[in-house]
C-alpha positions as CSV (number, residue, x, y, z in Angstrom):
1,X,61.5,141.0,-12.0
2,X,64.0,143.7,-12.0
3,X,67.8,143.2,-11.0
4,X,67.6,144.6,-7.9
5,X,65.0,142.6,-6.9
6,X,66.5,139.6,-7.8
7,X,69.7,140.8,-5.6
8,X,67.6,141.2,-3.2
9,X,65.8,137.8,-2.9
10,X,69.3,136.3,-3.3
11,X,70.1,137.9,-0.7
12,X,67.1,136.8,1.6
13,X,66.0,133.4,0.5
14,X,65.9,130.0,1.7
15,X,66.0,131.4,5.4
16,X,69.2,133.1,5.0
17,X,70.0,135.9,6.6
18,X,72.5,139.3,6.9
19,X,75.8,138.8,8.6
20,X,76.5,142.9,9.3
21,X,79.9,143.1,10.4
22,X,80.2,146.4,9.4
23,X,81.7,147.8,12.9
24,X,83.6,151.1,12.3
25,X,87.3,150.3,13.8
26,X,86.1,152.9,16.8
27,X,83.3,150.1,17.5
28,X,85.5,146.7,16.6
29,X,88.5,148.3,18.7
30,X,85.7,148.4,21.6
31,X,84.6,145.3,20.9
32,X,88.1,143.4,20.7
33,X,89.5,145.5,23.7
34,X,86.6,144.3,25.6
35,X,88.4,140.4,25.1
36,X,91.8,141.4,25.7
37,X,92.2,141.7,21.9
38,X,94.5,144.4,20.3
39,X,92.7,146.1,17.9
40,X,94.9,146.3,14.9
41,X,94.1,146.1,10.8
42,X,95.5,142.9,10.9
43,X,93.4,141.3,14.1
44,X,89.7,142.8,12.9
45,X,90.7,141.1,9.3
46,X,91.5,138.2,10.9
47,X,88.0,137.7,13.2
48,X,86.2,138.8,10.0
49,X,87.6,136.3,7.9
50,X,87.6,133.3,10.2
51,X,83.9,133.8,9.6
52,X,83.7,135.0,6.1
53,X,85.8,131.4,5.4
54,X,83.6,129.2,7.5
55,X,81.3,126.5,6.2
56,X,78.1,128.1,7.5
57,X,78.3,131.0,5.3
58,X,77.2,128.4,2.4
59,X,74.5,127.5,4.0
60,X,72.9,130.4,6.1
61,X,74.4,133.7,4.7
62,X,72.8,135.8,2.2
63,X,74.7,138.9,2.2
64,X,77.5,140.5,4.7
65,X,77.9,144.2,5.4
66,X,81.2,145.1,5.6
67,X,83.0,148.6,6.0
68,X,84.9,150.5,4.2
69,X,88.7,148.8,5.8
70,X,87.5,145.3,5.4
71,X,86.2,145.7,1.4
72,X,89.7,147.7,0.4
73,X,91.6,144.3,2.7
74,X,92.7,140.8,0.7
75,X,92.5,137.5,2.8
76,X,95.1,136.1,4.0
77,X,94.6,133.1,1.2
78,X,95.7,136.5,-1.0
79,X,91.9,137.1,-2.2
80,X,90.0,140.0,-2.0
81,X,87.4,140.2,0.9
82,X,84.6,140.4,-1.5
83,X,86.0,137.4,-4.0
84,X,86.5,135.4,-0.2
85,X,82.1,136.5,0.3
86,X,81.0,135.8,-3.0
87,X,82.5,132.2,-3.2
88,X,80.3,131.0,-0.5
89,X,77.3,132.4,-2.2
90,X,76.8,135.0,-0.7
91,X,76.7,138.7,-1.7
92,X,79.1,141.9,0.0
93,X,77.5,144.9,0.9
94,X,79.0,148.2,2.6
95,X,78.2,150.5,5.3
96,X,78.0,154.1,2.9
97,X,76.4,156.6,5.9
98,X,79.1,158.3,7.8
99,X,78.2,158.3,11.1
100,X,75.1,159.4,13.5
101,X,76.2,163.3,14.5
102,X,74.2,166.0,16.6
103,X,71.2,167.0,14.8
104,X,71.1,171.1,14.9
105,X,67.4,172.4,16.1
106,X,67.8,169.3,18.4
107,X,70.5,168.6,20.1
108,X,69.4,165.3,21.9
109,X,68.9,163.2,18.6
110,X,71.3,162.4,15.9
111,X,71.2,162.6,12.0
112,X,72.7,160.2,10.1
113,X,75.9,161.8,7.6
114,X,78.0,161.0,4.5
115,X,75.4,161.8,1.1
116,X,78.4,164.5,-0.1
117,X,80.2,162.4,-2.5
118,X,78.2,159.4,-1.9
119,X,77.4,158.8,-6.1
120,X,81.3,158.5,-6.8
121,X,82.2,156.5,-3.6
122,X,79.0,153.9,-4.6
123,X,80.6,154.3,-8.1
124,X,84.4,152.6,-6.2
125,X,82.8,150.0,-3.9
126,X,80.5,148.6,-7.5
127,X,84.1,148.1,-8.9
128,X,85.2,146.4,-5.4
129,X,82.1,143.5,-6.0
130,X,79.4,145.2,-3.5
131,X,75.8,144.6,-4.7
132,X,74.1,145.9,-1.8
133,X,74.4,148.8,1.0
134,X,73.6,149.8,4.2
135,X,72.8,153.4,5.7
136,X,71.2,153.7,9.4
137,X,69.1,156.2,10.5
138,X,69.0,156.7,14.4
139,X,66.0,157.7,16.7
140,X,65.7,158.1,20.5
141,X,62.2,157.4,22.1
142,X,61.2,159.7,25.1
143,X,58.4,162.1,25.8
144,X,59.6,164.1,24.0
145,X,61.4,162.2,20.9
146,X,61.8,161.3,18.6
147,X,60.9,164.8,17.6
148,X,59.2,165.4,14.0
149,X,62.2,167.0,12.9
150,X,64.5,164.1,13.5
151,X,62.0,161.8,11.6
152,X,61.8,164.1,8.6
153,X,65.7,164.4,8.2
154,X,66.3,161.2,8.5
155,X,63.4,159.7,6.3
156,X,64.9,162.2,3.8
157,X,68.5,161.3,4.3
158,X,67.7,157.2,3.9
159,X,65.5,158.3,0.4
160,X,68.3,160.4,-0.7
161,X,70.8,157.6,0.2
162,X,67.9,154.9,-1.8
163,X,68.2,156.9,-4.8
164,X,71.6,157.2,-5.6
165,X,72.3,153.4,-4.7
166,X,69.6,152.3,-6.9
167,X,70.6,154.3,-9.9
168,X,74.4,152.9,-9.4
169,X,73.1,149.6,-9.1
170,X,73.2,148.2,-5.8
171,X,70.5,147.2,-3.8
172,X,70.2,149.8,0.0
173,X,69.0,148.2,2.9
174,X,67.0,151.2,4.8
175,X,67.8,151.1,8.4
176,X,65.4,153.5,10.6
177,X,66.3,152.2,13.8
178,X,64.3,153.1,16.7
179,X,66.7,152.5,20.2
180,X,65.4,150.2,22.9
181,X,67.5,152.5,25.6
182,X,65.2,154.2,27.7
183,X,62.0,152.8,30.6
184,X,59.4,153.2,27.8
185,X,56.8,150.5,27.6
186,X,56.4,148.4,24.5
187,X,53.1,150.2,22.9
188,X,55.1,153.3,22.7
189,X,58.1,151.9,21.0
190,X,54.9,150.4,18.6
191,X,53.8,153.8,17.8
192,X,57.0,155.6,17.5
193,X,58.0,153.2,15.3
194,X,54.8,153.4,13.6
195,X,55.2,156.7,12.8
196,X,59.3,156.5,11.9
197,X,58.9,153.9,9.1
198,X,55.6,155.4,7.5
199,X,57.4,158.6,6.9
200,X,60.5,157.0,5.5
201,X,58.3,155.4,3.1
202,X,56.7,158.7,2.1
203,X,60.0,159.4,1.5
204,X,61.1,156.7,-0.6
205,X,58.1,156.8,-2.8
206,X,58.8,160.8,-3.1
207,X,62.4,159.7,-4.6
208,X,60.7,157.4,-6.8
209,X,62.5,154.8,-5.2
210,X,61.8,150.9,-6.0
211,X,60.4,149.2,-3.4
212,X,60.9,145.8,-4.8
213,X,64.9,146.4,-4.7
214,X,65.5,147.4,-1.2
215,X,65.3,145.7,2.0
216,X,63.8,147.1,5.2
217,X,66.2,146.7,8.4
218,X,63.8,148.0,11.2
219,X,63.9,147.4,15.0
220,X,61.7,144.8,16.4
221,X,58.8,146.1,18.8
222,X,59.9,146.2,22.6
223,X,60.0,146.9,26.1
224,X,62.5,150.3,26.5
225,X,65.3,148.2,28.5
226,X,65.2,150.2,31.6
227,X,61.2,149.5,31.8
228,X,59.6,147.7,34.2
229,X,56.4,146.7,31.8
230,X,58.6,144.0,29.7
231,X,56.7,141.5,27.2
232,X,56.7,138.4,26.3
233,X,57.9,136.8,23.2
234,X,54.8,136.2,21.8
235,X,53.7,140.1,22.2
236,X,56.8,141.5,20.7
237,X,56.2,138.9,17.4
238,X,52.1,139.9,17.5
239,X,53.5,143.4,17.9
240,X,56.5,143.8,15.6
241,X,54.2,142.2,12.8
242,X,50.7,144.3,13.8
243,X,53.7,147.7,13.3
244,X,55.1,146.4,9.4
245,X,51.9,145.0,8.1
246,X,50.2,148.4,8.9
247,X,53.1,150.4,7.2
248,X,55.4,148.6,4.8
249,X,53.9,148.4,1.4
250,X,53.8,145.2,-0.1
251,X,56.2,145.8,-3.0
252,X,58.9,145.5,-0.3
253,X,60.5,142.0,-0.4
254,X,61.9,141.8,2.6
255,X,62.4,142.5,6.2
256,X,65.7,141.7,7.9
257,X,65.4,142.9,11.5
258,X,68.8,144.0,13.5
259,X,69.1,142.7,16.7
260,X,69.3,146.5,18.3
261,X,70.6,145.3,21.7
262,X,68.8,141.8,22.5
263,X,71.0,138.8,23.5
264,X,71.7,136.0,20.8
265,X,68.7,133.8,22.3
266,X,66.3,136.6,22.3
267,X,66.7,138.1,19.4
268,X,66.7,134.8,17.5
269,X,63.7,133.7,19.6
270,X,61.9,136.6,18.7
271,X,62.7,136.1,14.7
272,X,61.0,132.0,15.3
273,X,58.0,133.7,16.8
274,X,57.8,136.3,14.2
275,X,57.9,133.7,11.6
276,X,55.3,131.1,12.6
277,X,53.2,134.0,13.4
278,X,53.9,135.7,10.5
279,X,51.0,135.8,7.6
280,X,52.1,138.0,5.2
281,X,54.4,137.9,1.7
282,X,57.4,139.5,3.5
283,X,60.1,137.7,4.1
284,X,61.3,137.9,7.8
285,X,64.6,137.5,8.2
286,X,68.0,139.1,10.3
287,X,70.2,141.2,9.8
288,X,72.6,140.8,13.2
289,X,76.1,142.1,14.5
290,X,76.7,141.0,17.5
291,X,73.8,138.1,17.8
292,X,76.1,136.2,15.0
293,X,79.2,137.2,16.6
294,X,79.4,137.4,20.0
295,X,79.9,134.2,21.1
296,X,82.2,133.2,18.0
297,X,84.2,136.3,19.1
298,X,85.0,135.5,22.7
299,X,85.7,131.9,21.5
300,X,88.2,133.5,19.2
301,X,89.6,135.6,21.6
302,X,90.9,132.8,23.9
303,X,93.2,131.3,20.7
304,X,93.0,133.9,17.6
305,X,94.2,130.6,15.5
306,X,92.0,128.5,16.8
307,X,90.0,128.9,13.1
308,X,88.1,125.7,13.5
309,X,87.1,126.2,17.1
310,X,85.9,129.7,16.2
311,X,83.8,129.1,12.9
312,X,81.9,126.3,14.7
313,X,80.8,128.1,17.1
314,X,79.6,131.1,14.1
315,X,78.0,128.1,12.2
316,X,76.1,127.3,15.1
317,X,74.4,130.6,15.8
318,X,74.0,131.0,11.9
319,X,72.6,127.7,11.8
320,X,69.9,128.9,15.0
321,X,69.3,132.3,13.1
322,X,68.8,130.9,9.8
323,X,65.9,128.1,11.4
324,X,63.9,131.0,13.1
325,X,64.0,132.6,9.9
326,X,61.9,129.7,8.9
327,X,59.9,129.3,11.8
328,X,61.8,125.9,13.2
329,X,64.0,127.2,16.4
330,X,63.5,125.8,19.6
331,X,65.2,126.0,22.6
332,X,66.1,122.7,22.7
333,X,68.5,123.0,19.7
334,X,70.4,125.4,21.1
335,X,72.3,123.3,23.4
336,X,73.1,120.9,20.4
């Protein structure tokens, strides 16, 4: 078992799961103006470690994703961020890609940016305590897209990416995210995304990346939001596992699905589904933003003090997340 496989399964076992709260400030400053929160350094630390300092992190937290403010901050209990992570078990990770920006020769779809200088800055956030990183490559489903040329420059950019976090190190989580924006029906978000995640892992095996120390972030299969030909449950877990057993090699350890858009209930509904259906070595887990956060955020914002209050609520929805990554959510808990 190598090291990076081991970071990785620490990361993933026992049902735990990725808190990514690796919101650039342009995204967190949207997402605190949006409950009458002012959007300063001090504000975003303080949301970020309420939960970083809550009990659920022990118990249903494997890894958090921060970016590049939040690892450089100290708590307010004067440790570092990553010190305040790693004492409830779990492991920091950082955002590395810059940003999703026009992709020339297509100027509807987005490549992902920031490999110039990416060995020396993976070289600063090992030294801050990260073990792990995250880079997210973008792709629009249409008619039309995602084009072949977006799916070979980003497959390329996540390998590139893989290979210098792997010889500093750290463990990459490789995010080709297929968006659920658009009226597309569910089979073709199946085969787009098909085709998206077996070219990254031409790719990766190109770079000679290895697969047993990364972790696979995809998007689940569904309905394009504005369709009328929505799923159920049950068809987007059959689906989303029919997609990854037909194109992730098995020397991948795990699978920790974003939440691309779903509500808290859905998307850990779906994760339940995927799990009891799920009969493969992969571990299914999540990797969520705002399904771990949403509602612990607009508790927050009605008393930023109100610590207690706050974490309770994130415990909770870690506590639901971390169950359907075992395959023992129901409904019925949630209103516990």
């Amino acid at each position: 078992m190598s090291e990076l496989n081991k970071i990785a399964l620490k990361i993933l076992s026992n049902g735990k799961g990725i808190l990514a709260a690796d919101e650039s400030n342009g995204t967190m400053t949207k997402r605190l103006e949006s409950v009458n929160v002012p959007s300063s350094p001090e504000n975003r630390l303080l949301f970020r470690e309420t939960l970083f300092s809550s009990s659920g992190m022990k118990d249903f937290i494997g890894g958090v994703i921060l970016y590049d403010e939040t690892i450089n901050q100290t708590s307010n209990l004067k440790q570092t961020i990553p010190e305040l992570i790693s004492e409830s078990g779990a492991v920091p990770g950082i955002k590395v890609d810059t940003g999703a920006k026009i992709l020339a020769g297509s100027h509807e779809e987005k490549i992902t940016e920031g490999l110039d200088g990416l060995r020396e800055r993976l070289k600063d956030y090992y030294k801050l305590g990260a073990r792990f990183t995250k880079w997210r490559g973008v792709f629009n489903i249409s008619d039309k897209y995602p084009s072949k040329l977006s799916i070979h420059s980003n497959a390329h950019a996540l390998a590139r990416y893989s290979a210098l976090v792997q010889e500093c190190g750290m463990v990459p989580i490789v995010e080709p995210e297929v968006l659920m924006d658009g009226d597309h029906a569910a089979e073709t978000c199946f085969n787009k995304t098909s085709e998206v995640i077996q070219k990254c892992f031409e790719e990766l095996l190109l770079h000679k990346i290895d697969l047993s120390g990364i972790i696979l972030k995809p998007n689940m299969i569904l309905a394009g939001t504005t369709s009328d030909k929505k799923i159920s449950s049950e068809e987007v877990a059959k689906l989303t596992l029919k997609c990854l057993k037909e194109n992730v090699p098995t020397d991948v350890p795990g699978i920790a699905f974003l939440s691309g858009g779903q509500t808290e209930v859905e998307a850990t509904e779906n994760l339940n589904l995927i799990n009891k259906y799920n009969d493969t070595n992969f571990i299914m887990t999540y990797s969520y933003g705002r399904a771990l956060q949403q509602s612990a955020l607009k508790f927050w914002s009605k008393d930023i003090n109100n610590t207690s209050g706050t974490q309770k609520v994130f415990n909770h929805r870690a506590n639901m997340c971390t169950l359907a990554a075992q395959g023992k959510w129901s409904k019925e808990l949630e209103a516990k």
